[in-house]
C-alpha positions in Angstrom: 40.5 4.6 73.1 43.7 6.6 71.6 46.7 4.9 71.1 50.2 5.8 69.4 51.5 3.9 66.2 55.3 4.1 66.8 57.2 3.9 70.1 58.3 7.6 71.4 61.2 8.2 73.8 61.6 8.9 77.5 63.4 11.9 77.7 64.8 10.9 81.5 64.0 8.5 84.1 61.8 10.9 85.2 59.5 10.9 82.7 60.0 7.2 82.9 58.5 7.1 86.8 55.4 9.2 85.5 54.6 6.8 82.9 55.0 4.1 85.1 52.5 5.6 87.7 50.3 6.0 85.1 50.7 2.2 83.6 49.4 1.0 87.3 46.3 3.4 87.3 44.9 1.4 84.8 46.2 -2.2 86.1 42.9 -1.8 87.9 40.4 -4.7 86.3 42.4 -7.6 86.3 43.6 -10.3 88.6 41.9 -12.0 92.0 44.0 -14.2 93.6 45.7 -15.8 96.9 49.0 -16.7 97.2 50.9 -19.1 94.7 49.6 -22.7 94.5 53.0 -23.9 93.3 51.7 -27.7 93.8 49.1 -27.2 91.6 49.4 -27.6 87.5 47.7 -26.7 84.9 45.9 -28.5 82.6 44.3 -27.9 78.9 41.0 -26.4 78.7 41.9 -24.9 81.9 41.7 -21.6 80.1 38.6 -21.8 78.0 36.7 -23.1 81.3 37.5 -19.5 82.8 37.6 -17.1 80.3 33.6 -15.4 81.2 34.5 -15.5 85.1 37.5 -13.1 84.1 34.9 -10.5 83.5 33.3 -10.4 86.5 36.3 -9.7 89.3 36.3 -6.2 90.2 37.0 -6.4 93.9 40.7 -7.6 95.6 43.9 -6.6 97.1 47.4 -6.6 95.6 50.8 -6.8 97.1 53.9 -7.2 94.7 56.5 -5.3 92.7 56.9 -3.8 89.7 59.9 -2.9 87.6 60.3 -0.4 84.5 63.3 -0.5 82.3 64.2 2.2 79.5 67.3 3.6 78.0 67.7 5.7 80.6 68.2 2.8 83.1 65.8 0.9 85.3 63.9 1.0 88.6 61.6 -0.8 90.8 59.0 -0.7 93.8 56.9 -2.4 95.9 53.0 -1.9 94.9 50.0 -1.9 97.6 46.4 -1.5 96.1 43.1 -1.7 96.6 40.5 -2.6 93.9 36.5 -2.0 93.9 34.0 -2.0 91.3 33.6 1.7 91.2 37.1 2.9 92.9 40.5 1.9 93.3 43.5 2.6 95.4 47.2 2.3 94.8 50.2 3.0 96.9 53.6 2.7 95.1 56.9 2.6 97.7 60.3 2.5 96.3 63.0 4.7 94.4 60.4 6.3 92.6 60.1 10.7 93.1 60.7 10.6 97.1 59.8 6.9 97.4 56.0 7.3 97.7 53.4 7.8 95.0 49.7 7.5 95.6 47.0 6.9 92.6 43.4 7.0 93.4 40.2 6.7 90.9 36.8 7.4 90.2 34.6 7.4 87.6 35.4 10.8 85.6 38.7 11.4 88.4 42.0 9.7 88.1 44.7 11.1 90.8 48.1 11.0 91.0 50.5 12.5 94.0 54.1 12.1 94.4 57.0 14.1 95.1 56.7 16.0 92.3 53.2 17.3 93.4 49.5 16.5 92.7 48.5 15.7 89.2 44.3 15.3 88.1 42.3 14.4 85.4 39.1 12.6 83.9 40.6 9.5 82.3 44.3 7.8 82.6 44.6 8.5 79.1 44.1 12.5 79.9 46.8 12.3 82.7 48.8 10.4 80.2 48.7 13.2 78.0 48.7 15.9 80.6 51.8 14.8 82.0 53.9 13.2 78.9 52.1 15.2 76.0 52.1 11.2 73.9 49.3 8.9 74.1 49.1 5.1 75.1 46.2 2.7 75.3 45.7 2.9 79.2 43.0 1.2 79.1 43.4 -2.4 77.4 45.6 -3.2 80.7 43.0 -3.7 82.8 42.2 -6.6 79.6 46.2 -7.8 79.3 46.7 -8.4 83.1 44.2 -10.9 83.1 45.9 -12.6 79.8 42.5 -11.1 78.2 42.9 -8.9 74.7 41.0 -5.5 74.8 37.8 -5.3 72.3 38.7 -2.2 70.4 41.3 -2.9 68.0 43.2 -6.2 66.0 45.2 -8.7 68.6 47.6 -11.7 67.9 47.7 -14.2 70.5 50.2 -17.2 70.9 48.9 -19.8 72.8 51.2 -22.4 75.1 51.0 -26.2 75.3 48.1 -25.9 78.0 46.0 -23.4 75.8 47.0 -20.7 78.0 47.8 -17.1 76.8 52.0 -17.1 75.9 52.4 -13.7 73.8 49.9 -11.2 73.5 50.4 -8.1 70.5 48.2 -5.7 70.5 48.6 -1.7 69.7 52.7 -2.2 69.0 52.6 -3.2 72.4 53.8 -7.1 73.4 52.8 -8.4 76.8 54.6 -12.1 77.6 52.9 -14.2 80.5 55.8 -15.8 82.4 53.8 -17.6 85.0 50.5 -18.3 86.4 48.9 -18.6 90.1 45.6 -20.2 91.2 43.3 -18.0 92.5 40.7 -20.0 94.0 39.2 -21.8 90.7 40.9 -19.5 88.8 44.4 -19.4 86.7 45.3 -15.9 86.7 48.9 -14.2 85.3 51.6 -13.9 88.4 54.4 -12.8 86.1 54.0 -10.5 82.9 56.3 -8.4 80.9 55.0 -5.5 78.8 57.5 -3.9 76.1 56.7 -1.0 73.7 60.0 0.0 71.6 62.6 0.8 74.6 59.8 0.7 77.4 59.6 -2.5 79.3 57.4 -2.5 82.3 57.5 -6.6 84.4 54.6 -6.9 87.1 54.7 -9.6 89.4 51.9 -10.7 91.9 53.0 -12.1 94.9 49.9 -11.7 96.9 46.5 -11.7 95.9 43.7 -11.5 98.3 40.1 -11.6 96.9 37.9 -8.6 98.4 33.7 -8.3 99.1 32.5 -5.7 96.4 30.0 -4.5 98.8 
């Protein structure tokens, strides 16, 4: 997995919608969840209790927003996706190109279409490149939304006062977990902010919806 060493700069919000298109194709590993159990709490050992399970989902449904904020201003959509062990698709409405951007995936295919056109390649990180010509570690997200730390490479991890993931740094990036949901017999992250140098991406779930993987 390739990854940059310092922050680089968006040249225009433009560049900033590509990148965020490209932060969601690999937000595609993570959460399973329903709705918000607001009445629920958690407890400690909560986390530890969980943490193997987190491996295993691979098949739900998203609804929520997303926001990206750089020097060059900020914007935000609505987010539709569908998840499966093998494939995954994700429908992005909002201000971004002319308000609609579709990613699809595949092993070995990763496809992104918007208003600008129709952009291909074999990995997140290649359309990363492809499009932006600067490299970022795609593929830990799938690892971060689930308040999990990717394998390859060092991590620091602050806990909170219920042993659940607070601050996650890990390749100059920081991801903060705001808030959590139950999803089923799971905790999972609702809220999370990512920030790399002047790049700050916030995902909120606000419907989860956990899917057969057959």
């Amino acid at each position: 997995m390739k990854h940059v060493s310092s922050p680089h700069p968006c040249a225009a919000i433009a560049s900033a919608r590509v990148w965020l298109g490209l932060v969601l194709v690999a937000l595609l590993a993570g959460c399973a969840s329903q709705a918000p159990s607001p009445d629920q709490s958690r407890d400690r050992g909560d986390w530890e209790a969980q943490i193997e399970r987190l491996q295993t989902l691979d098949a739900w449904s998203l609804a929520g927003k997303v926001g990206l904020r750089t020097n060059e201003g900020s914007e935000s959509a609505n987010i539709d996706w569908q998840q499966r062990p093998d494939t995954y698709r994700i429908l992005i409405s909002g201000p971004f190109g002319a308000g609609r951007t579709l990613l699809t995936g595949r092993p070995g295919a990763v496809t992104l279409t918007n208003g600008e056109g129709r952009f291909e390649a074999e990995t997140p990180e290649a359309l990363m490149e492809q499009q932006l010509g600067w490299l970022l570690p795609i593929s830990a997200l799938d690892y971060w939304v689930r308040g999990l730390p990717a394998p390859e490479g060092g991590e620091r991890i602050e806990h909170d006062e219920q042993g659940f993931p607070q601050q996650l740094r890990q390749f100059g990036w920081t991801i903060e977990y705001r808030d959590w949901t139950r999803a089923d017999t799971l905790w999972m992250p609702r809220r999370l902010v990512m920030t790399y140098g002047e790049l700050r991406a916030t995902l909120v779930a606000n419907q989860w919806q956990l899917l057969s993987d057959t």
